[in-house]
C-alpha atoms as an extended CHARMM CRD file, in Angstrom:
* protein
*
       223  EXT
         1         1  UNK       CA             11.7130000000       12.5580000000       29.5580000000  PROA      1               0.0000000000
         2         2  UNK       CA             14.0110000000       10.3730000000       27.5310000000  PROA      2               0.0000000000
         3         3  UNK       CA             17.8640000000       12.1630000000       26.4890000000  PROA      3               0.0000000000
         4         4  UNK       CA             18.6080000000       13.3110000000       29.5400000000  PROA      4               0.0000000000
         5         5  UNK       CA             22.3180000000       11.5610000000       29.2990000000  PROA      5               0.0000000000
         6         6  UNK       CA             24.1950000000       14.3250000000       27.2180000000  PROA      6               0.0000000000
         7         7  UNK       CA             27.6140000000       15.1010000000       27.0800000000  PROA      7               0.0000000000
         8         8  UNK       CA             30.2990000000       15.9830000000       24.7400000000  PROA      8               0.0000000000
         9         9  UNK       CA             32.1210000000       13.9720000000       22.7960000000  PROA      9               0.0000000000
        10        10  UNK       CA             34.6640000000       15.4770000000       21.8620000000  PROA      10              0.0000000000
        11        11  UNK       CA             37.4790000000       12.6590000000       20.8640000000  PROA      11              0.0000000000
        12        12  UNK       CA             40.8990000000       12.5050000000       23.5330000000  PROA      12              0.0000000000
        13        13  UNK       CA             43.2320000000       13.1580000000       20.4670000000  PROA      13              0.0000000000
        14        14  UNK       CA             42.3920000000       16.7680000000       18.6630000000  PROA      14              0.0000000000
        15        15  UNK       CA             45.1050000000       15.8650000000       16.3120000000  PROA      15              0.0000000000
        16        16  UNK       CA             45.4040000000       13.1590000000       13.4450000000  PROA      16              0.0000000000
        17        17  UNK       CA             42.2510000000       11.0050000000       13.0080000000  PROA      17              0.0000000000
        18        18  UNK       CA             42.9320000000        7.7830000000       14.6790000000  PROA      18              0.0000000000
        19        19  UNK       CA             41.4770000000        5.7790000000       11.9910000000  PROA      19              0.0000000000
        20        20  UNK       CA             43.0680000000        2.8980000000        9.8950000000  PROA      20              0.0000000000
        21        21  UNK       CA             41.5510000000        1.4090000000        6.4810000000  PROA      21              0.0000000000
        22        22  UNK       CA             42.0560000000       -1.9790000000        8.4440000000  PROA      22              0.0000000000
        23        23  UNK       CA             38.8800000000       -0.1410000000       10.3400000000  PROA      23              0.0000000000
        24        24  UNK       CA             36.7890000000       -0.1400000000        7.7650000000  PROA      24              0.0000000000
        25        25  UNK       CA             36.9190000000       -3.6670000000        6.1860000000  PROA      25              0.0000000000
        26        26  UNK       CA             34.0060000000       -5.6310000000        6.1600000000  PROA      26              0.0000000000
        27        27  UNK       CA             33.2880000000       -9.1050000000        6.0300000000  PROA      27              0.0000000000
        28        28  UNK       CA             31.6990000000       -8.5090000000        2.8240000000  PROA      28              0.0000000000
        29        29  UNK       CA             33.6720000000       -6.0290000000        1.2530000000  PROA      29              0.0000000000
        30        30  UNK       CA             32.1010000000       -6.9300000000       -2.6570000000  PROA      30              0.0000000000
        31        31  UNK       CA             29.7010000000       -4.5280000000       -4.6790000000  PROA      31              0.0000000000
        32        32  UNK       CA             27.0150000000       -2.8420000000       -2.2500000000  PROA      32              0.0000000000
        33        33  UNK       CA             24.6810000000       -2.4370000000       -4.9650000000  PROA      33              0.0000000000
        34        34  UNK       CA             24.6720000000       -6.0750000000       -5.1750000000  PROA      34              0.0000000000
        35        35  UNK       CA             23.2820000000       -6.4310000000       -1.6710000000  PROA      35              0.0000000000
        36        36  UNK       CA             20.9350000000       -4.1960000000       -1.4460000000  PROA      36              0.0000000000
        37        37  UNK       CA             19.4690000000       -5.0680000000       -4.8780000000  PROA      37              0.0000000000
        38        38  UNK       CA             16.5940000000       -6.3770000000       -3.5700000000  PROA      38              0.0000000000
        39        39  UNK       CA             14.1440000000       -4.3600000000       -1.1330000000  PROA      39              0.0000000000
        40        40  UNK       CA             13.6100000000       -4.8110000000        2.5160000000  PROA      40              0.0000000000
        41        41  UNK       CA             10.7010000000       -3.7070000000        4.0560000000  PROA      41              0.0000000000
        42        42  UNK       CA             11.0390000000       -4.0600000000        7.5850000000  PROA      42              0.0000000000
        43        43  UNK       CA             12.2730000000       -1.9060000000       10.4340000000  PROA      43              0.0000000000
        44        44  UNK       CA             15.4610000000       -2.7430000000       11.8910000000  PROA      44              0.0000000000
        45        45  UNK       CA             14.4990000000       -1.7490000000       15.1260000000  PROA      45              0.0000000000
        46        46  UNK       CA             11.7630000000       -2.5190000000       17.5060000000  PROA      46              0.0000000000
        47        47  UNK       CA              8.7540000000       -0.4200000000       18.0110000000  PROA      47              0.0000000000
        48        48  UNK       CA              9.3680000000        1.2450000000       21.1180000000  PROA      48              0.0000000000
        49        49  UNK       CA             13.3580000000        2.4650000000       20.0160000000  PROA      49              0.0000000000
        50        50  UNK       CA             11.0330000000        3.7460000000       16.7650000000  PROA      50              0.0000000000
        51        51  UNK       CA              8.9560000000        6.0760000000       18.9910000000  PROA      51              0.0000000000
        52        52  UNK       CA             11.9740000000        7.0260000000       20.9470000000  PROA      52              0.0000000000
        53        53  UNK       CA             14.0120000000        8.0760000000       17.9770000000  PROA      53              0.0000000000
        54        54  UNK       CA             10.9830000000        9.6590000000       16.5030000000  PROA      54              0.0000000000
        55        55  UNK       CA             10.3030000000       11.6650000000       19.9920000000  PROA      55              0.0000000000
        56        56  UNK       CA             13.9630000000       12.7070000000       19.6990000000  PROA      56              0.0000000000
        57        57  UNK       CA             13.1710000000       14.0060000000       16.1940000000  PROA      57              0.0000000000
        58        58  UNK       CA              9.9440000000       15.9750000000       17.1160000000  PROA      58              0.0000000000
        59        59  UNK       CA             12.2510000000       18.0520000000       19.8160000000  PROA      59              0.0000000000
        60        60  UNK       CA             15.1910000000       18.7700000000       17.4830000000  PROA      60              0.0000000000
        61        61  UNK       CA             13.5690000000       19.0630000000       14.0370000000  PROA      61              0.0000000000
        62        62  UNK       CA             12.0590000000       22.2310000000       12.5590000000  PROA      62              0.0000000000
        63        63  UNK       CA              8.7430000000       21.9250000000       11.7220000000  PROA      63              0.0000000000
        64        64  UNK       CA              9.3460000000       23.3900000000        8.5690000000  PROA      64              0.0000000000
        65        65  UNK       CA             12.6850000000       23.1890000000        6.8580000000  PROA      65              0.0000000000
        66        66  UNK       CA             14.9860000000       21.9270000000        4.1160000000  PROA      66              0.0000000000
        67        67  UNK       CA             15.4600000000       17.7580000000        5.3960000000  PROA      67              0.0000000000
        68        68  UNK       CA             18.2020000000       15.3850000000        3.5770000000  PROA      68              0.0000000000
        69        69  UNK       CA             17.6610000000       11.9480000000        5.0280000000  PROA      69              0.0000000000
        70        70  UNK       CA             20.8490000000       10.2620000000        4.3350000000  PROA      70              0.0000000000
        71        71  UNK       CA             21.6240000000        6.3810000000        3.8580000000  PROA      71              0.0000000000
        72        72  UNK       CA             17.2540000000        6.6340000000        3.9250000000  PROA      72              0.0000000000
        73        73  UNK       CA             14.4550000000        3.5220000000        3.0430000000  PROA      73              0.0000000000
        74        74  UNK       CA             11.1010000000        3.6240000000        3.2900000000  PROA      74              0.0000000000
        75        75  UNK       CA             10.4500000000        4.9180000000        6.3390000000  PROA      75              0.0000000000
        76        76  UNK       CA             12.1800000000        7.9920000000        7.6200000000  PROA      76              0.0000000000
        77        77  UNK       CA             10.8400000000        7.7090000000       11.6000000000  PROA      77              0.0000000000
        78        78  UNK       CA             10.2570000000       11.6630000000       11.5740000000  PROA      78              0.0000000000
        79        79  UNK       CA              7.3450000000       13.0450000000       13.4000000000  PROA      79              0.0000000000
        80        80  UNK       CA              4.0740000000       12.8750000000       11.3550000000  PROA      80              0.0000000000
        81        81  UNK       CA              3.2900000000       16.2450000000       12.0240000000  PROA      81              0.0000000000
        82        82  UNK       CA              6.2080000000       17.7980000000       10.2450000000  PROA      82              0.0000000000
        83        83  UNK       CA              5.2970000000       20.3870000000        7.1360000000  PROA      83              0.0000000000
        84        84  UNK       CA              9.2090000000       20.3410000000        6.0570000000  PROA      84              0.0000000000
        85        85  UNK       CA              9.0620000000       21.8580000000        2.2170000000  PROA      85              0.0000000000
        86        86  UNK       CA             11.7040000000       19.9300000000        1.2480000000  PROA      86              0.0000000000
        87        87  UNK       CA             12.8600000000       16.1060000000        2.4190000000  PROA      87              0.0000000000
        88        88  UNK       CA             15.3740000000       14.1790000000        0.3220000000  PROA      88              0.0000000000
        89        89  UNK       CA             16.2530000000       11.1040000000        0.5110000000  PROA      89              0.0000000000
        90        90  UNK       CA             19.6040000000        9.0390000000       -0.7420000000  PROA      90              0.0000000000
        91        91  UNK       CA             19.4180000000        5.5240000000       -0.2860000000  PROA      91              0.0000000000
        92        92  UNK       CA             20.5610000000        2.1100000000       -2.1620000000  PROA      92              0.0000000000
        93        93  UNK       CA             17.3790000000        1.0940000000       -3.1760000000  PROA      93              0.0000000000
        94        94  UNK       CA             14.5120000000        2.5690000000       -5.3610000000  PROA      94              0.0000000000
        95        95  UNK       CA             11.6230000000        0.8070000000       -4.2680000000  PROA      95              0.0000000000
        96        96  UNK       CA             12.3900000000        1.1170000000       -0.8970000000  PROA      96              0.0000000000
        97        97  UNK       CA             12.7830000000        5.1510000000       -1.4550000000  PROA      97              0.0000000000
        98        98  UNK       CA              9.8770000000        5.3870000000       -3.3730000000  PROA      98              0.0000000000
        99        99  UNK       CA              7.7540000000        3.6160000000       -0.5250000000  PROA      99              0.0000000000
       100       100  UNK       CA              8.7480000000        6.4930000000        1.4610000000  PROA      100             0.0000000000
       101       101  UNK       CA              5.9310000000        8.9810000000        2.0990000000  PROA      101             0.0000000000
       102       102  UNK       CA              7.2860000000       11.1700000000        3.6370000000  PROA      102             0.0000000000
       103       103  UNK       CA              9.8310000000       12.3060000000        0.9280000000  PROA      103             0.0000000000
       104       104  UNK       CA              9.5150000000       14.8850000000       -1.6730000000  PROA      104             0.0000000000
       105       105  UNK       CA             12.2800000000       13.4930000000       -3.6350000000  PROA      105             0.0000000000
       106       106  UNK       CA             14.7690000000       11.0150000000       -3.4740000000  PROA      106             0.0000000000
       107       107  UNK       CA             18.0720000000        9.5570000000       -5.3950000000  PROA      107             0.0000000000
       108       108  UNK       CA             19.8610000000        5.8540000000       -5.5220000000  PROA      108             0.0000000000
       109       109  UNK       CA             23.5080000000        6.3520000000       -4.6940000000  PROA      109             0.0000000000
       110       110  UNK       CA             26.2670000000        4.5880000000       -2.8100000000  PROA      110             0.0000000000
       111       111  UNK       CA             28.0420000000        6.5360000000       -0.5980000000  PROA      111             0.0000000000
       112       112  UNK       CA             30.7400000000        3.6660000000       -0.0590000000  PROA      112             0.0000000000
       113       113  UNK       CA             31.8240000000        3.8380000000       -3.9080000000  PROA      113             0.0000000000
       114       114  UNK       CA             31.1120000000        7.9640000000       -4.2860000000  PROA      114             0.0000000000
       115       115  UNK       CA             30.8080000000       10.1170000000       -0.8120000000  PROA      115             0.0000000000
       116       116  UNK       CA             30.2750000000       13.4710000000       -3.1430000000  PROA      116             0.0000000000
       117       117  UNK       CA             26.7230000000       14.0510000000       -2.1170000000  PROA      117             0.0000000000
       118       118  UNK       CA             24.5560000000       15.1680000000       -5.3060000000  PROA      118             0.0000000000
       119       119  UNK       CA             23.6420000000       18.6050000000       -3.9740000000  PROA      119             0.0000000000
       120       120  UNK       CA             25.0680000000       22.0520000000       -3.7900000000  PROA      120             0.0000000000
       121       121  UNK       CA             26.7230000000       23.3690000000       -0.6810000000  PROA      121             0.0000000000
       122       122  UNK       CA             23.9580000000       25.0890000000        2.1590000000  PROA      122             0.0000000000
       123       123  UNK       CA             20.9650000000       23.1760000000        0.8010000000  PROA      123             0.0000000000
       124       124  UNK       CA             19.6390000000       21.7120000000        4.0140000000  PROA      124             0.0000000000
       125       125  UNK       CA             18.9000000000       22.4900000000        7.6320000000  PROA      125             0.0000000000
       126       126  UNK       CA             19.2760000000       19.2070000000        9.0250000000  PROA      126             0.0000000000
       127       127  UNK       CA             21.0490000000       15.8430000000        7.5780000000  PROA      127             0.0000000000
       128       128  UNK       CA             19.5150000000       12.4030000000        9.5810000000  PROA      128             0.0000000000
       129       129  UNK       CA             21.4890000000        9.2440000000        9.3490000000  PROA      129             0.0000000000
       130       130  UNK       CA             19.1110000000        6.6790000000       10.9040000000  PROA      130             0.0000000000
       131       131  UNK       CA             20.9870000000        3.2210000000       11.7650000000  PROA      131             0.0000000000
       132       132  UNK       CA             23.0690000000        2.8580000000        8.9040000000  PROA      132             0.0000000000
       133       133  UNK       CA             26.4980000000        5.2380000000       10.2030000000  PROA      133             0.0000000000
       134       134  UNK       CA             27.9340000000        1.4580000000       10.8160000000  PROA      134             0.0000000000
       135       135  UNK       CA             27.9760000000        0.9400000000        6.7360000000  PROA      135             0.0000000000
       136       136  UNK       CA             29.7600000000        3.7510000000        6.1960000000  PROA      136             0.0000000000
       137       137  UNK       CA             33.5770000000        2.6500000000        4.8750000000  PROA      137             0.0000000000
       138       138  UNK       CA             34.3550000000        6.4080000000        3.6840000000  PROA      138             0.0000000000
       139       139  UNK       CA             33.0070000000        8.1620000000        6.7810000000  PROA      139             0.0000000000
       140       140  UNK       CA             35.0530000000       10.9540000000        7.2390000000  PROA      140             0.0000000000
       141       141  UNK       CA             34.3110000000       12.1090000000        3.5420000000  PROA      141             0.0000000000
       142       142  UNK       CA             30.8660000000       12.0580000000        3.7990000000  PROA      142             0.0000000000
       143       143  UNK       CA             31.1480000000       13.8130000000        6.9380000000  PROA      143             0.0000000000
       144       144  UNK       CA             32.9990000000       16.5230000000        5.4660000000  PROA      144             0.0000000000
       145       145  UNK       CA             30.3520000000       16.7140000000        2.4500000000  PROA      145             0.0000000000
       146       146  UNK       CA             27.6240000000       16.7630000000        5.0230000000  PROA      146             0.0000000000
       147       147  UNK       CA             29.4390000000       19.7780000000        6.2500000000  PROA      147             0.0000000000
       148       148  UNK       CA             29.2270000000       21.4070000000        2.9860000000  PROA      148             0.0000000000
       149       149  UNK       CA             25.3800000000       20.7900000000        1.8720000000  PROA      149             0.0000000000
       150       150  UNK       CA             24.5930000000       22.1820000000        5.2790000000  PROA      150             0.0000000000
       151       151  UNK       CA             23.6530000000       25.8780000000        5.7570000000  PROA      151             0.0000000000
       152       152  UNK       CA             25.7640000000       27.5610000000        8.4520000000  PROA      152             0.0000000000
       153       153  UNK       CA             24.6430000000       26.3710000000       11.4710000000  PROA      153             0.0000000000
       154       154  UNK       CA             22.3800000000       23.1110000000        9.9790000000  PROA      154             0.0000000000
       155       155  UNK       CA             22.4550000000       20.2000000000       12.2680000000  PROA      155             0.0000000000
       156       156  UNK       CA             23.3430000000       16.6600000000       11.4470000000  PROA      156             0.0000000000
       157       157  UNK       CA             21.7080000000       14.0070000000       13.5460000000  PROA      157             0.0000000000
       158       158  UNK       CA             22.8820000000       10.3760000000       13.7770000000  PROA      158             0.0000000000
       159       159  UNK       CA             20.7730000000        7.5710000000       15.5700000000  PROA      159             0.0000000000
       160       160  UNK       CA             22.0980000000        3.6720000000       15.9250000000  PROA      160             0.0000000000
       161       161  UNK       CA             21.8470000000        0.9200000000       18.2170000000  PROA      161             0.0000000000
       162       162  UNK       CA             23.2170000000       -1.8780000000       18.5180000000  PROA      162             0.0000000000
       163       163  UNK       CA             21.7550000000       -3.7510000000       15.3830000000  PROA      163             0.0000000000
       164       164  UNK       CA             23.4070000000       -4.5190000000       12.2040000000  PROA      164             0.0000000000
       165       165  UNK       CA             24.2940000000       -6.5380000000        9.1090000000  PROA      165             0.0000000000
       166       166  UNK       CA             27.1690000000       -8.1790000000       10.7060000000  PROA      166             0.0000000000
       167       167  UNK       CA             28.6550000000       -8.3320000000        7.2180000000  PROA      167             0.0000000000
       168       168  UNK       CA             28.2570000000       -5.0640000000        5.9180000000  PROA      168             0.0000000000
       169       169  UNK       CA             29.3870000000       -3.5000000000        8.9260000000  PROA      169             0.0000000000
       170       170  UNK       CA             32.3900000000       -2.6050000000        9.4240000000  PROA      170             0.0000000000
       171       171  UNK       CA             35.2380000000       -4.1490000000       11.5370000000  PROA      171             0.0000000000
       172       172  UNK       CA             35.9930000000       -1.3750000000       13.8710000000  PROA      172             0.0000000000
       173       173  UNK       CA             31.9990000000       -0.8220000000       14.9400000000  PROA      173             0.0000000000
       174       174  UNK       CA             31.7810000000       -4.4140000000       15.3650000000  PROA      174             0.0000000000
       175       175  UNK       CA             34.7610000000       -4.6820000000       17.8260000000  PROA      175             0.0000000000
       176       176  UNK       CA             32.9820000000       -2.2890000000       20.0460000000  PROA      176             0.0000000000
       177       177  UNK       CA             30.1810000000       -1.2210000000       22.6360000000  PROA      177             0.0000000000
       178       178  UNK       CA             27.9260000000        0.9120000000       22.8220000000  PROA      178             0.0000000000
       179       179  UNK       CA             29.4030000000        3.3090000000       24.6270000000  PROA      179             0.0000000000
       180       180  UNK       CA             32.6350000000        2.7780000000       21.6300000000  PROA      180             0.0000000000
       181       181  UNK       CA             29.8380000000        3.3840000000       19.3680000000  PROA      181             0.0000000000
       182       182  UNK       CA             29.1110000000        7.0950000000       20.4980000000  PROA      182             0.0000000000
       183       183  UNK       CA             32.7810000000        7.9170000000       20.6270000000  PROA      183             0.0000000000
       184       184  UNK       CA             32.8620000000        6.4160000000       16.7750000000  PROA      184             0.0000000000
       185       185  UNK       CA             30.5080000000        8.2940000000       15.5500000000  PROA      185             0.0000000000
       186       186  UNK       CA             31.7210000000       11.6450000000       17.9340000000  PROA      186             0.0000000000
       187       187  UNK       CA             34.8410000000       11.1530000000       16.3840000000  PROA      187             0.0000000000
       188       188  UNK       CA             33.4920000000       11.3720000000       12.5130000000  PROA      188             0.0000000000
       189       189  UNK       CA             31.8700000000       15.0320000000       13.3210000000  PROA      189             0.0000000000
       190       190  UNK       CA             35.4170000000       15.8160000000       15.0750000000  PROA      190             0.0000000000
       191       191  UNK       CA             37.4990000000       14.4910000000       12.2480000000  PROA      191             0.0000000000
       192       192  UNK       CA             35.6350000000       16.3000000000        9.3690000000  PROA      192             0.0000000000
       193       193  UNK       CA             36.6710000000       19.2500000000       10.5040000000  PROA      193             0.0000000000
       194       194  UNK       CA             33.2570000000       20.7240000000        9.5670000000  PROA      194             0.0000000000
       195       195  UNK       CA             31.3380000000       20.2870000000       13.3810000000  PROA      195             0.0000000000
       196       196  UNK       CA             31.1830000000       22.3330000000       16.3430000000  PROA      196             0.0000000000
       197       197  UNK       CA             31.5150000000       19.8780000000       19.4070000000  PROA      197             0.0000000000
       198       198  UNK       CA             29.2060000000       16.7620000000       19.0150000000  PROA      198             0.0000000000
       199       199  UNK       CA             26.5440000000       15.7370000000       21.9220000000  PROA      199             0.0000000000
       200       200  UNK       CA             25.2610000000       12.3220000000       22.8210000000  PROA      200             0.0000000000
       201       201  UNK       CA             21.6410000000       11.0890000000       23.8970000000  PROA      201             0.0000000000
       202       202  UNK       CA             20.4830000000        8.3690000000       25.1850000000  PROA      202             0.0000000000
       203       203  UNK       CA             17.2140000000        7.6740000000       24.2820000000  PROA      203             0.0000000000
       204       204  UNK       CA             16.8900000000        3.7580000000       25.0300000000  PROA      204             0.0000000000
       205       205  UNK       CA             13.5490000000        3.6840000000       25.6420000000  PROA      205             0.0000000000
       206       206  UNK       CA             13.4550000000        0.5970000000       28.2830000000  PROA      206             0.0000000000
       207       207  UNK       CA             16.8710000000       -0.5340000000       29.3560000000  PROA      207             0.0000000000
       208       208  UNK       CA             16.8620000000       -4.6140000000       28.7410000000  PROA      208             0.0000000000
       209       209  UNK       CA             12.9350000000       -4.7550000000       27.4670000000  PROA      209             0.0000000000
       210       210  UNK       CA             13.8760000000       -2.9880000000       23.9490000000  PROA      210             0.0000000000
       211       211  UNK       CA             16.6270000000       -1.7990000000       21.6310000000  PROA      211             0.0000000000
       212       212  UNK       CA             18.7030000000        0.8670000000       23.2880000000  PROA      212             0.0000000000
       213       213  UNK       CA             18.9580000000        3.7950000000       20.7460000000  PROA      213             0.0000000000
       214       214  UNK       CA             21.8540000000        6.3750000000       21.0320000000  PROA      214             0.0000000000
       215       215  UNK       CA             21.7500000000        9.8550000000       19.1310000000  PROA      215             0.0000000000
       216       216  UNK       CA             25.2300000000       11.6420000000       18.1760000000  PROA      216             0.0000000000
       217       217  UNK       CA             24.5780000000       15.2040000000       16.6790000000  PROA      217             0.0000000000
       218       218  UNK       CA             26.2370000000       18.7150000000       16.0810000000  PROA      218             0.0000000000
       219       219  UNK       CA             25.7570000000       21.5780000000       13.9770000000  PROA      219             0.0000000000
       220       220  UNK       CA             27.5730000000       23.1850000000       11.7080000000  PROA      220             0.0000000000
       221       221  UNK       CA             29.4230000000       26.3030000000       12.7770000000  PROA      221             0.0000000000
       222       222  UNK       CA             27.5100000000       29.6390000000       12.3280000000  PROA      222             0.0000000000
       223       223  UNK       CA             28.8260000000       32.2100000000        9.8060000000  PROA      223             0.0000000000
């Protein structure tokens, strides 16, 4: 069974988040909107890390539920047997969202330029952020507002590998590993201040014959 590797990750320094901005410059730091103006179609990882991340989904996803599919395209990678009533997406493209089929409604915004999220506070069950956490510039923001559209005890799950835009992501993720990756994103649930502990899988579905795929995830603290 894939996801056997778990283990906290909590961050070494409970205190002040060790970020800079320096971290979060990019190579091309102009308008977002501008580069994703015009759609992309294609998966941005291979088949087999697809059917890992989606077997990762099936295990920790309700079957019915209240989904927000953050930083989302037009494909969302959850399980084709899912009845959720509700899956939103927010992505940076309309024709890409509206490609999606498997959500029930969607919005265009930028979470670089605005990381208020356009919903009220305990809307969801569970936020996904599929490959895309290494775009974020604002991360500990939209952390925080994940936080707050979550109900008390919602999970967040975030999936990357080790594919990017090298010029959209930014500078920190790029000077790092995989294994820097999972602290990164371990220490953006920690930061916020809105997580219980974060765990890490590794769900690399063929070490050297695929993309490796890594899953950071908490919850939300229980009233």
């Amino acid at each position: 069974m894939r996801g056997v590797r778990v283990r906290a990750t909590v961050p070494a320094q409970p205190n002040d988040p060790p970020f800079e901005d320096a971290h979060f410059r990019r190579v091309d730091d102009s308008n977002d909107a501008n580069f994703y103006v015009e759609p992309r179609l294609v998966t941005h990882i291979d088949d087999a890390a697809i059917g890992a991340l989606r077997e990762h989904y099936s295990r920790f996803l309700p079957k019915q539920g209240r989904l927000l599919d953050l930083m989302s395209s037009w494909v969302s990678h959850y399980p084709d047997d899912l009845e959720s009533e509700r899956v939103a997406g927010l992505g940076m493209n309309a024709e890409e969202l509206a490609e999606n089929p498997q959500l029930t409604e969607w919005v265009v915004h930028d979470l670089n330029a605005d990381p208020v999220l356009p919903y009220g506070d305990g809307e969801f069950d569970v936020v996904t952020i599929a490959v895309s956490v290494q775009y974020l510039t604002r991360p500990l923001e939209v952390f925080r507002e994940i936080g707050r559209v979550l109900r008390p005890g919602g999970g967040c799950i975030v999936s990357f590998s080790n594919r990017c835009f090298p010029t959209k992501a930014v500078w920190l993720w790029q000077g790092m590993g995989d294994d820097g990756h999972v602290q990164m994103v371990g220490a953006y649930f920690h930061y916020s201040g809105a997580f219980d502990p974060p765990q890490w899988h590794d769900i690399s579905p063929a070490k050297g014959r695929s993309d490796p795929m890594y899953v950071v995830q908490s919850r939300t603290p229980s009233e």
